[in-house]
N, C-alpha and C positions, 0 to 999 in steps of 0.2 A: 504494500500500500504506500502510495506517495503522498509524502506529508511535506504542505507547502505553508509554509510562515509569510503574512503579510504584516508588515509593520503600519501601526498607526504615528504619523509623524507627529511629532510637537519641533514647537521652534524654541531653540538657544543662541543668543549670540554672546560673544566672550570679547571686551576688548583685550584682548592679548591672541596678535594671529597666532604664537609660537602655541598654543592650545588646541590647534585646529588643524585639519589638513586643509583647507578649502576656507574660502571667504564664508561659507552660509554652511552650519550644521544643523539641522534640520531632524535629528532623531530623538536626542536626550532634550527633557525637561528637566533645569535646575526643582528639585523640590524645596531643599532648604542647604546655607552653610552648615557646615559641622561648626558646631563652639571649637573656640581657636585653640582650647588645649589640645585638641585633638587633630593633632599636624600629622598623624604616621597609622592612618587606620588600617586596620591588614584582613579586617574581618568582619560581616554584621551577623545578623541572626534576627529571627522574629521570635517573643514571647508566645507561648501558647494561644492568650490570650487576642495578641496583634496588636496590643497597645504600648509594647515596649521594644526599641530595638537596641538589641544588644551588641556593643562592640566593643574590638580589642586593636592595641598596637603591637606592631613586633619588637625586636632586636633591641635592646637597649631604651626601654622604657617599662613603666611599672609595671606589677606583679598586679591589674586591677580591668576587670568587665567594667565598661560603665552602658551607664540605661540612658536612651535617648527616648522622647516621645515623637507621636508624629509628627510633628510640628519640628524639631530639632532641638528643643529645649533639653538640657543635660539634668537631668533628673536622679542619675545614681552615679554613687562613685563603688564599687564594690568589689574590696580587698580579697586576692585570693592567698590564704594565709598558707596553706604549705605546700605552696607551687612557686618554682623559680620560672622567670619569662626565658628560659633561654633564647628563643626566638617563633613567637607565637602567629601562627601565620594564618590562620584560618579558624570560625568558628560556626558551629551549626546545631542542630537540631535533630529528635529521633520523631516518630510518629505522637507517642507520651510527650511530648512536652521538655524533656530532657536537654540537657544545655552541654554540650562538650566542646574543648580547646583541642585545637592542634599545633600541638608543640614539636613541630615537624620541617621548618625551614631548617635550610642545609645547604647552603651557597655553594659553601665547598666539598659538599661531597662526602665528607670526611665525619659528620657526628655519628655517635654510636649508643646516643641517650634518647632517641626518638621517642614521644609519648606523644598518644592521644588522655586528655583529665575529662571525667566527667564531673561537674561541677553541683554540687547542693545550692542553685540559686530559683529561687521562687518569685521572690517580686522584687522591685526597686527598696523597697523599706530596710532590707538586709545592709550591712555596713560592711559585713563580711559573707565567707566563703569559702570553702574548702571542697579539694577535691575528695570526691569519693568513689571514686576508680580509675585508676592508672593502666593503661594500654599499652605496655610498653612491643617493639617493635624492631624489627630489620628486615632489611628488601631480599628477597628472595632472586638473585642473581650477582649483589654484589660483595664483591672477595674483599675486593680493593679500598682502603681510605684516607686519601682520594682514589678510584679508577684515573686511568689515563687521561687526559682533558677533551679526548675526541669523544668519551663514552660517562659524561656528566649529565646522568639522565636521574639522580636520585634525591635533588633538591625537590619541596613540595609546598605548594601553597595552599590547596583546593581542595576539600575531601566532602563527603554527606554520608548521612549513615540513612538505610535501609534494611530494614527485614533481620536486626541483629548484627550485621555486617558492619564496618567503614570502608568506601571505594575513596582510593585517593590517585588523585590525577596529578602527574609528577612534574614540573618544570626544566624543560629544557637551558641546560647551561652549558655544555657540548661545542668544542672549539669545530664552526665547521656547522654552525647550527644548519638544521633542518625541519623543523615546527615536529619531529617528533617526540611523542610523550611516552611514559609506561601508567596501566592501570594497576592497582593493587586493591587486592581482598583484604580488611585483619576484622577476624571476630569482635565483634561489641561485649569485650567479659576483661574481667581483670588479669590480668598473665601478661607475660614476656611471648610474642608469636613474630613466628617468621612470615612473613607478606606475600602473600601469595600473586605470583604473575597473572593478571587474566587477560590482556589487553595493551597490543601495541598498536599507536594509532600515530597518523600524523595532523597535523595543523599548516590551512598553505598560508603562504608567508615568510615576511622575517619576522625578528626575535617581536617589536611590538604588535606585530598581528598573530602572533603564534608560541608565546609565553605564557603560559595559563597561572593567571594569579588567584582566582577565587572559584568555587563550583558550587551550585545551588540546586536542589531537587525539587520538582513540582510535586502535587499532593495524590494523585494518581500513581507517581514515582513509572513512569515513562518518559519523561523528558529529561535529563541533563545538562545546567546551561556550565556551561565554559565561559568564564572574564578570561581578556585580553587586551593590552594598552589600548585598541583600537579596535576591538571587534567583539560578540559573545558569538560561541560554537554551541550549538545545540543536538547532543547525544540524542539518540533514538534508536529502538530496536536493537536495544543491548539484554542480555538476559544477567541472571543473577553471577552467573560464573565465567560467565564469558561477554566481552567486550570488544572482542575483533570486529564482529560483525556490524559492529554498531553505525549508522550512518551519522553523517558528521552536514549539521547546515549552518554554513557563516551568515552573519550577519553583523555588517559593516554598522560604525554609527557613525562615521566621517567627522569622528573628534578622536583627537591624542589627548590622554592624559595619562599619569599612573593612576589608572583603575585597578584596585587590590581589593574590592569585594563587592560580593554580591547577594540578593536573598531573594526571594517570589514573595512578591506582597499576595497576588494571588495567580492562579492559573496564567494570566494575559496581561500580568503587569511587575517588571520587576523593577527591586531598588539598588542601586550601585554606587558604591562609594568611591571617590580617591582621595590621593595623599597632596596635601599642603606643600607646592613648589613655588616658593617667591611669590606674582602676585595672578597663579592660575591654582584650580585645584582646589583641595578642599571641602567638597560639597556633596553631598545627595545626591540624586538625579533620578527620574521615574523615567523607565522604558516599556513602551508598551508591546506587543506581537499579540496576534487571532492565529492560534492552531487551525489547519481544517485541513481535510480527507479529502480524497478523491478517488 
């Protein structure tokens, strides 16, 4: 069955061209700024509820979720008291309600402390926070750390969980890039597991059309969107253990920025954050797509 994505445009105009590929971008609607503490977003999330979005920074910033409302207004600051940030790159949700970090960025190649945290956070009111299950993890193919710099396919920004599972979708850092990725299985339970391979896929492009920084699941769990500087990729027709098969649909939004997350506000509308650079960036932005059949 072919499945054809029509996008609903909205208009953004940005004075700063270096934002932009083209004079007129026409895809993303600004929803709101991030408040300005938040220069290095790496990740959102939706509360259960859909009244709270959840986000985190990476690499060298606090140990701390904070809660945004719709509106943008910064509503929680919340301590996560025995987790270190090593470098927190993504964050998401299970069917339940469930909140887990991934602590899974790997530039180099080279860590060997990878954890997904499942977090005890319930509402904005909490001041803290602790994890209450540790995922600990390694990739099932590599020896090496670092691998060779032509074969830096184990850094990771992007993962969702489904059906028990976490699928994480790996970032290409590969001298010699070629927009391909690797998929990875690890069970949603507490233990140390090796990552199971299901899925080599590529992404066309260069590195900012074809670096995957954030992943998002819709609530049927058939669709998988892929963030990328400049574009989201939308999975389909993948099964639970297998990801080869899966078709891969770009779609362009004819803005550069660093885009590092993403979430489905609902089925035909998502929300996408990037990171604070000088005087572009920073912000929200609603995107909308109509699935349909033929």
């Amino acid at each position: 069955m072919l499945r054809i994505l029509t996008i609903s445009a909205f208009l953004l105009w940005s004075c700063n061209p270096k934002a932009q590929d083209s004079p007129k971008t026409d895809d993303l609607k600004v929803e709101f700024p991030l408040p300005k503490k938040l220069k290095e977003v790496s990740g959102i999330a939706l509360s259960q509820d859909q009244k709270t979005i959840w986000a985190i920074e990476d690499q060298g910033n606090k140990n701390v979720v904070y809660g945004l409302d719709l509106q943008g207004k910064l509503i929680a600051d919340v301590q996560v008291e025995n987790a270190e940030n090593n470098d927190w790159e993504d964050i998401t949700k299970d069917a339940q309600g469930n909140i887990y970090l991934g602590d899974f960025g790997n530039n180099d190649n080279m860590r060997q402390n990878l954890a997904i945290l499942k977090l005890d956070l319930k509402d904005t009111a909490q001041k803290t926070t602790k994890a209450i299950q540790t995922t600990k993890f390694h990739y099932e193919g590599q020896t090496e750390f670092p691998p060779k710099k032509s074969d830096w396919l184990y850094d990771c920004e992007a993962f969702v969980e489904m059906n028990g599972n976490f699928y994480l979708f790996t970032k290409n850092r590969s001298k010699g890039f070629d927009g391909t990725f690797l998929v990875f299985q690890v069970p949603n339970k507490e233990g140390d597991f090796e990552a199971k391979l299901i899925g080599k896929l590529k992404l066309e492009g260069k590195y900012s059309d074809a670096a995957i920084t954030s992943a998002a699941i819709n609530s049927s769990q058939d669709k998988i969107v892929l963030l990328t500087h400049k574009n989201i990729h939308i999975l389909s027709g993948f099964t639970a253990d297998n990801f080869n098969a899966a078709g891969i649909e770009k779609i362009p939004f004819n803005h550069n920025s660093q885009k590092e997350a993403v979430v489905f506000l609902d089925d035909k509308t998502l929300l996408i954050a990037d990171e604070k650079d000088k005087d572009t960036g920073g912000n929200v932005y609603r995107f909308e797509f109509n699935p349909q059949t033929k």
